[in-house]
C-alpha positions in Angstrom: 0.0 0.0 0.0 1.3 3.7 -1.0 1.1 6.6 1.5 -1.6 7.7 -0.6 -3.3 4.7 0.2 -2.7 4.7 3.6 -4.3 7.7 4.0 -7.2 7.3 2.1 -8.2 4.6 4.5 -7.6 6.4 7.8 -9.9 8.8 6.4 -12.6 6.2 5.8 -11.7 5.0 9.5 -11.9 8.8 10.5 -15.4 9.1 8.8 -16.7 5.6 10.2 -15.9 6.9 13.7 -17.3 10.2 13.4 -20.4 8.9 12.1 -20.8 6.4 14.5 -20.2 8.6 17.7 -22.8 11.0 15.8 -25.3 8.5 15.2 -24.9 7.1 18.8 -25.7 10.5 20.3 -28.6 11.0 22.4 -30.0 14.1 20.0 -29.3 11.8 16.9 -31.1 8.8 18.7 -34.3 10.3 19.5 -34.3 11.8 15.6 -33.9 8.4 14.9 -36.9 7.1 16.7 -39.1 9.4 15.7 -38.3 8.4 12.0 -38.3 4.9 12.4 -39.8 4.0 15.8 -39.2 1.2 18.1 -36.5 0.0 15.2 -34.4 2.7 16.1 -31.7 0.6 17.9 -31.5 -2.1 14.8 -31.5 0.4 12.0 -28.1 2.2 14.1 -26.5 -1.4 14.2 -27.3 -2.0 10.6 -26.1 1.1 9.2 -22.8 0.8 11.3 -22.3 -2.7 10.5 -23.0 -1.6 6.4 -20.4 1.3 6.9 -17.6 -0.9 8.8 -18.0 -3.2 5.9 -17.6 -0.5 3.2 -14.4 0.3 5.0 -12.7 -2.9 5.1 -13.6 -3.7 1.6 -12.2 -0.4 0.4 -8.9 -1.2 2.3 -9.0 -4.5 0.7 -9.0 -2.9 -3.1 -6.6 -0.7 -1.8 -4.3 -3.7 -0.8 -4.8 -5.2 -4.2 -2.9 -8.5 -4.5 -0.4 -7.4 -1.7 1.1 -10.7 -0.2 0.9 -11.6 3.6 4.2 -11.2 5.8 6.5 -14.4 6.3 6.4 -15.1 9.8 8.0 -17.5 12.2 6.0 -20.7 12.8 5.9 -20.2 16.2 4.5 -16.3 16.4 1.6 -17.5 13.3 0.9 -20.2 16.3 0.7 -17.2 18.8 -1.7 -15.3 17.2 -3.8 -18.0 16.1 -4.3 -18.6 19.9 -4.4 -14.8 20.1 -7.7 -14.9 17.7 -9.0 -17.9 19.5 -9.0 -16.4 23.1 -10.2 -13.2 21.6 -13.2 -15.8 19.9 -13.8 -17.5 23.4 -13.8 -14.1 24.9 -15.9 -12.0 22.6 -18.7 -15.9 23.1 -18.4 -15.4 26.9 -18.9 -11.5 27.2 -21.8 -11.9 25.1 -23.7 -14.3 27.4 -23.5 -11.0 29.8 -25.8 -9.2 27.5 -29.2 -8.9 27.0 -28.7 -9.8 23.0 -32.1 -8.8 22.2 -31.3 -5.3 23.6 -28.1 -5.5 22.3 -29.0 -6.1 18.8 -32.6 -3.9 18.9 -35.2 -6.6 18.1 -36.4 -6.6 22.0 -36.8 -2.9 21.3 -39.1 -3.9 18.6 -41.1 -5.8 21.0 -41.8 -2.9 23.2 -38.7 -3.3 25.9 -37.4 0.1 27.1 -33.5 -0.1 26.5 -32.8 3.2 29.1 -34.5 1.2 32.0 -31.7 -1.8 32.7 -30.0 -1.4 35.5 -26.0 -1.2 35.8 -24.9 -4.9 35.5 -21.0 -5.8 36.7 -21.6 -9.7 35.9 -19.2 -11.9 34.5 -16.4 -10.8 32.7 -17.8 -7.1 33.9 -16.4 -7.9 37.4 -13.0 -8.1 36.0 -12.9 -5.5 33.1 -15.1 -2.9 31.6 -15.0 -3.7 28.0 -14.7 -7.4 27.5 -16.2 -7.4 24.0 -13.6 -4.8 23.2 -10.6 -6.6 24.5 -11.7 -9.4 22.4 -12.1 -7.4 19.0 -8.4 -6.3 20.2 -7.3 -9.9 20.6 -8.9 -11.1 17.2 -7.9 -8.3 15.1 -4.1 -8.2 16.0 -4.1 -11.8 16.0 -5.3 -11.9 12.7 -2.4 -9.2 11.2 -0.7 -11.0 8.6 -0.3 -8.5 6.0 0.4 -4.1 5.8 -3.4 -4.2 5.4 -3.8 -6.0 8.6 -1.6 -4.1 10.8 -3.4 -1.0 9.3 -6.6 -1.9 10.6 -5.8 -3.6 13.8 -4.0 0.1 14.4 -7.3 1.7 13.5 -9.6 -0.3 15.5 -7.0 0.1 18.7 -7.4 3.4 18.1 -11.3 3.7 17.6 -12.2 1.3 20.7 -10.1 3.5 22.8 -11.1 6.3 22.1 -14.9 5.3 21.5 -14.5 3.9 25.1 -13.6 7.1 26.4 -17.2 8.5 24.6 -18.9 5.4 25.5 -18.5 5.7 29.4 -19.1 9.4 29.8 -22.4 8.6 28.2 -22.4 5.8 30.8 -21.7 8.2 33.8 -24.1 10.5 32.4 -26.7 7.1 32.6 -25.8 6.0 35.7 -24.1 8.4 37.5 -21.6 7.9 40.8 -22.6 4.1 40.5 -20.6 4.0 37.2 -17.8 6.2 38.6 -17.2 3.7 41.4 -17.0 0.9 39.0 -14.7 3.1 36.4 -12.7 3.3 39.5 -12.2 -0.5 40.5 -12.2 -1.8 37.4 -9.8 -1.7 34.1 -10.8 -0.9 31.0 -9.3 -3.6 28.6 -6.8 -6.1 30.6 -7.7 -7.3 34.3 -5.5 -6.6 37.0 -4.1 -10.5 37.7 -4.7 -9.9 41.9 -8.4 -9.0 41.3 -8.7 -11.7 38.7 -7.1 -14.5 40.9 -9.4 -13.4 44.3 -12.5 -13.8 42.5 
């Protein structure tokens, strides 16, 4: 990939960010519902999920036929166990979630997603962002290639600083009870005494 290429897809990661923040705002949500009611929550997903995929297949035509690295046999063993764990992790986080809520279909039924209480189960005792730390794990696991690397870098970059957005939206949700839990708990790796004791 040139320079030029480079930066034409940290742009499209730039945009996909930006629109996604936007789109998850509170003034941008209630826009939303008003246009398209209780689907609201699975409209956002699908249009983010649409735009993430527009990205990544534009970095692919921008990698052309570009050939994977030549790695060690031992470090392509690494990181397939790297995108393993991050596949075991990403499964168990998940089971912490109300997936209908999570997705927007129970929002479609009627449920009221601003009502749910703070939850710290599972993999929440130990970290804040589970599903996040596994998208990490999967992504640099799966860096084979100058396309690879690009995008693990970019998603790295967009979790962390989407977390940052994420939780202030949180605090404003929840208030001191999220602030004590921001203040306990990591964001991405656990600390290994609070893991162990539990």
């Amino acid at each position: 990939m040139s320079v030029a290429d480079h930066l034409i897809y940290a742009l499209l990661w730039l945009g996909f960010a930006m629109s996604h923040s936007v789109l998850a705002g509170a003034d941008l949500r209630r826009g939303m519902g008003r246009l398209v009611g209780r689907a609201h929550r699975l409209v956002y997903n699908a249009l983010a999920l649409l735009a993430l995929l527009a990205v990544l297949a534009t970095g692919h035509w921008l990698a052309g036929s570009a050939l994977p690295f030549m790695m060690p046999l031992a470090l392509r063993w690494v990181m397939n166990a790297a995108v393993i764990a991050g596949l075991v992790l990403g499964w168990v986080a998940l089971r912490s979630y109300h997936l209908g809520a999570f997705i927007g279909t129970a929002q479609l039924r009627g449920a009221d997603d601003t009502a749910a209480a703070l939850s710290v189960s599972g993999l929440h005792r130990w970290i804040r962002h589970p599903l996040y730390s596994a998208v990490l794990l999967i992504v640099w696991g799966m860096a084979r290639s100058e396309l690879d690397v690009a995008t693990a870098c970019w998603v790295t970059l967009y979790l962390i600083i989407g977390s940052r957005i994420e939780e202030q939206r949180l605090i404003a949700r929840y208030g001191d009870a999220y602030r004590r839990y921001r203040s306990t708990t990591p964001a991405f790796l656990p600390r290994w005494r609070r893991a162990t004791s539990r």
